[in-house]
C-alpha positions in Angstrom: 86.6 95.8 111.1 85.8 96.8 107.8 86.2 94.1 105.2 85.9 94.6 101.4 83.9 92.1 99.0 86.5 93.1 95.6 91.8 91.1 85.7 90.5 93.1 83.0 88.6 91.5 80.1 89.3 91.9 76.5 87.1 93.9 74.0 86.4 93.0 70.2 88.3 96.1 68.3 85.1 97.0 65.1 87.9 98.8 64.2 89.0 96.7 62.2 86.1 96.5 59.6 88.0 99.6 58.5 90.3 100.3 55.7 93.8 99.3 56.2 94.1 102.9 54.4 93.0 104.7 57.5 95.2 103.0 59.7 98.6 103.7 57.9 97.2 107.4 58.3 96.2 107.6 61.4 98.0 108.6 64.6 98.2 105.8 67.4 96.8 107.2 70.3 98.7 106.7 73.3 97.6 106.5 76.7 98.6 109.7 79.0 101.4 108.9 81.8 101.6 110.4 85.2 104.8 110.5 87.4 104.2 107.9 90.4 105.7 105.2 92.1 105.3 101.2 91.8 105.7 98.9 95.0 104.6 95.5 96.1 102.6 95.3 99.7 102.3 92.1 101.9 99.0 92.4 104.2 97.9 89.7 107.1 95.0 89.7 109.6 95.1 86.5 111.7 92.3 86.4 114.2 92.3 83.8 117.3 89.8 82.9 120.0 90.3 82.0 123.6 88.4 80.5 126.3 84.9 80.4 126.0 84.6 83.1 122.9 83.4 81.8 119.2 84.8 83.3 116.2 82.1 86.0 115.0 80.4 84.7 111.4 82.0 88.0 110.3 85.5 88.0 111.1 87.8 86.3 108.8 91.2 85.5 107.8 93.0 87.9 105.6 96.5 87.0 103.7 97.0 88.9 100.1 100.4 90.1 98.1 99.7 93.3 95.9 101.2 94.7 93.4 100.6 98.5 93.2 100.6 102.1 91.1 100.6 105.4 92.8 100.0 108.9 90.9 97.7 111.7 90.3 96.4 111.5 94.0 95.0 107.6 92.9 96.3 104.2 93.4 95.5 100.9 92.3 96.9 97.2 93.9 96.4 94.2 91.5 96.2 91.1 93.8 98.7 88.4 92.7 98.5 86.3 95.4 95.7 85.2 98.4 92.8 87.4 98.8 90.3 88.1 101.7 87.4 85.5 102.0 83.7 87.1 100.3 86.2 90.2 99.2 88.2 90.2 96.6 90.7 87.3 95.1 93.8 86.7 93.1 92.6 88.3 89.5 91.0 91.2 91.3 92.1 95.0 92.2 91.4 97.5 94.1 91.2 101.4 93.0 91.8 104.0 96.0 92.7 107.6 97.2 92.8 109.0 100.3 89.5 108.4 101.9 87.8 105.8 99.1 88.0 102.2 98.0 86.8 100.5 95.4 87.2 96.7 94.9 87.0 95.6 90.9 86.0 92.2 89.7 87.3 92.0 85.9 85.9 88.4 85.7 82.3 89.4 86.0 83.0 93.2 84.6 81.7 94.2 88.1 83.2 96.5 90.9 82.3 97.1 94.9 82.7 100.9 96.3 83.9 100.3 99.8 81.9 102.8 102.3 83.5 104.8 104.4 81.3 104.8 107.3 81.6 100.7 107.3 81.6 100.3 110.9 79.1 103.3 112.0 76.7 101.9 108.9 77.0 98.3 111.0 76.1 100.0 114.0 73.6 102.1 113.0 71.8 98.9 111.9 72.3 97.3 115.2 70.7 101.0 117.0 67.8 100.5 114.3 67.3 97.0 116.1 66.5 98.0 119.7 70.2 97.5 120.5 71.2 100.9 122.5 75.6 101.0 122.1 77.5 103.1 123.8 81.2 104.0 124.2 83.5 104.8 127.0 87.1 105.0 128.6 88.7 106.2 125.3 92.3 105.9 125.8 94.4 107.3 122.3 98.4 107.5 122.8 101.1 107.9 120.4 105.1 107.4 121.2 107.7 108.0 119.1 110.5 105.3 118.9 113.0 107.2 117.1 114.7 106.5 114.2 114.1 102.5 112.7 115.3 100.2 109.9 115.9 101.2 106.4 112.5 99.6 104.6 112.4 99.2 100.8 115.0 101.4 100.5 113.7 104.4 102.4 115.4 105.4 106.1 111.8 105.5 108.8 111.0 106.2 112.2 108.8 104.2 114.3 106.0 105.4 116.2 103.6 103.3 118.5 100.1 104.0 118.6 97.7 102.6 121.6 94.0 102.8 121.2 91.6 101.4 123.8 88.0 101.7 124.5 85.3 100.1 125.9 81.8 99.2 124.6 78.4 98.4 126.0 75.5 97.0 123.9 72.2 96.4 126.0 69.5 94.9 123.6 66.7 94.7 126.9 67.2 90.5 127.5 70.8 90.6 125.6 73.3 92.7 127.4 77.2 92.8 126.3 80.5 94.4 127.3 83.3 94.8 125.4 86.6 95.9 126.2 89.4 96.7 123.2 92.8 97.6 123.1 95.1 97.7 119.8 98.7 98.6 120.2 100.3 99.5 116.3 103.8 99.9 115.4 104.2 102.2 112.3 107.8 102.5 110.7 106.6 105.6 108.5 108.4 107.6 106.0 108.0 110.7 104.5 108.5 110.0 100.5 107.4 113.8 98.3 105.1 112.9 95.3 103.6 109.4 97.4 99.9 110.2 98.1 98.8 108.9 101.3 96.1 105.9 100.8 93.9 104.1 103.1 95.8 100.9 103.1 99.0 102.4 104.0 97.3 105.1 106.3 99.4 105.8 109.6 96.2 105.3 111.9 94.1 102.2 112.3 91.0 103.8 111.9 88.7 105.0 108.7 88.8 108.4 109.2 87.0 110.7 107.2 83.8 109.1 107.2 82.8 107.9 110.8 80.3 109.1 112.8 78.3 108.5 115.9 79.4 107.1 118.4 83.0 107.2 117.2 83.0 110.6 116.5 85.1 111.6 119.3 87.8 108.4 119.1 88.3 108.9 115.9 89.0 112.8 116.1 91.4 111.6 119.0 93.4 109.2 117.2 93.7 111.4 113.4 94.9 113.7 116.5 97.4 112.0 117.6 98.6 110.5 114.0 98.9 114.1 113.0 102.3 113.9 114.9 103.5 111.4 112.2 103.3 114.1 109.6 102.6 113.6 106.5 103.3 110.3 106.2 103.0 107.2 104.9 103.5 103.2 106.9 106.1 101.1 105.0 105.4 98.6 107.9 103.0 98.1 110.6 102.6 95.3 113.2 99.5 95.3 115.0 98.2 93.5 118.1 94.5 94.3 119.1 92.4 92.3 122.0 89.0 92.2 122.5 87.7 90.9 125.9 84.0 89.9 124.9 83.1 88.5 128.2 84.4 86.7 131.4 87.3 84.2 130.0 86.3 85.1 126.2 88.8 87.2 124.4 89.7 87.8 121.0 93.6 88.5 119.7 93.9 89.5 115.7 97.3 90.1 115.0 97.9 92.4 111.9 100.7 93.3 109.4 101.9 94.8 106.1 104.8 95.0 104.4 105.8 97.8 101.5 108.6 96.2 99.1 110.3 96.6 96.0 109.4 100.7 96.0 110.2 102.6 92.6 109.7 105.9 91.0 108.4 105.2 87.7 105.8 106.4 85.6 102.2 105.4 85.7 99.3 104.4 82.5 96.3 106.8 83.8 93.9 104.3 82.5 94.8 102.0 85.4 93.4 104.2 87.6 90.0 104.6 86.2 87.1 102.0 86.1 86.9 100.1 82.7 84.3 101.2 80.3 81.2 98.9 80.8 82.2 97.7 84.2 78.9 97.8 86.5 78.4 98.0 90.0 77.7 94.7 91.6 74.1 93.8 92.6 74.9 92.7 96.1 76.4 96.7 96.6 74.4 98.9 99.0 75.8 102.1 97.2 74.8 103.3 94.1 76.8 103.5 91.0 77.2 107.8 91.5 79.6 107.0 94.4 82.0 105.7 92.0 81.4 107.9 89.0 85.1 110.0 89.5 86.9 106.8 89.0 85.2 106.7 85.6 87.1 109.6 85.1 90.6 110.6 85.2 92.4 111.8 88.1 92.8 115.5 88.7 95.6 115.7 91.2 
């Protein structure tokens, strides 16, 4: 449900008004490496109506290839190809850890922080409308498929993860029930040294952040994805249905795809914001909830 709205431009070097002197003297400084890994990730949302439903206004499409850097507890995936609509685009990147996002626009020196309460912050707005929500039935189970294909080089196992719940939104004259179920196949590895990140995160929800009325489901399901260890999804294929009202459902079929996966080292200045680089105007957040990424990581 949460969507992000996310390459680097070129500054003049005064440096060189100085004398040619200084510069046979001087030391080149070079930028510090960190031990890390480099892999390429394929990520697909594909959502589909049925019967009578419509297509919300805020449920898109999503097809990108990334390229990504992993070290010091940071990563970073440079989209080469596709993008996610209102997002982020070929040209763009995205700056993470464990719990945070950040989407970077180099073309207008501009960058989104992602929050992580996406989904409570949506609902909390709906609440703030007259719209009383509540959630029911939570169903969270986790199997274990044993051992799976050898993915990007690395052996896995696969684990399936089913989450269903049900929702009721009465807004006095507008009254709504919603039923959900998502059924996730992780093929997971355990790889030492390869922080875990939110895009290849072995449960389908936030975590960390969500509150309210998901409170409990998502203790349930970080719970259950405990099982998994500490681990990280080399491939998931997700099918989730929503049933939004007699002979109206919605089907969004999901997947990602980790290739090409390296040990290599990694420039630290990748994983930091760009001097000058401002938070966008159309950002909720203020620029203090991205100030660590102006500086380097500690991990």
């Amino acid at each position: 449900m949460m969507r992000f709205h996310v390459a680097i431009a070129a500054m003049a070097a005064a440096a060189a008004l100085l004398p040619a002197v200084v510069f046979s003297q001087a030391s080149p400084v070079r930028p510090r490496t960190l031990p890390g890994f480099t892999y390429t990730v394929h990520i697909s949302s594909t959502p589909t109506t049925h019967g009578s439903a419509t297509m919300p206004s805020s449920v898109a499409a999503v097809d990108f290839t990334g390229s990504a850097v992993v070290a010091g507890g940071r990563g970073r995936l440079d989209i080469v190809a596709g993008g996610a609509e209102g997002m982020f685009e070929k040209g763009d990147y995205l700056l993470f850890d464990s719990l945070d996002v950040v989407i970077v626009h180099p073309a207008t020196r501009e960058f989104v922080p992602v929050p992580r309460n996406f989904s409570s912050g949506s609902m909390d707005q709906m609440q703030a409308m007259g719209v009383k929500a509540t959630v029911s039935d939570e169903k969270v189970v986790l199997d274990s498929l044993g051992a799976a294909d050898t993915i990007a080089g690395v052996p896995t196992r696969r684990y399936r993860m089913t989450v269903a719940f049900n929702m009721a939104m009465d807004g006095g004259l507008v009254q709504q029930r919603i039923g959900t179920e998502s059924v996730t196949d992780y093929w997971v590895a355990v790889i030492p040294g390869m922080p875990s990140n939110p895009l290849l995160r072995v449960n389908g929800l936030a975590g960390g952040g969500v509150a309210g009325m998901f409170r409990v489901l998502t203790a349930r399901v970080d719970s259950a994805a405990a099982r998994m260890g500490q681990a990280i999804a080399l491939k998931t294929r997700a099918t989730t249905h929503m049933l939004l009202g007699p002979g109206a459902t919605m089907e969004t079929q999901q997947a990602s795809d980790v290739s090409a996966l390296k040990r290599g080292p990694v420039d630290e200045s990748l994983l930091m914001l760009p001097a000058g680089y401002k938070i966008s105007a159309a950002s909720e957040m203020t620029s203090d909830a991205a100030e660590k990424w102006r500086r380097p990581p500690t991990d």
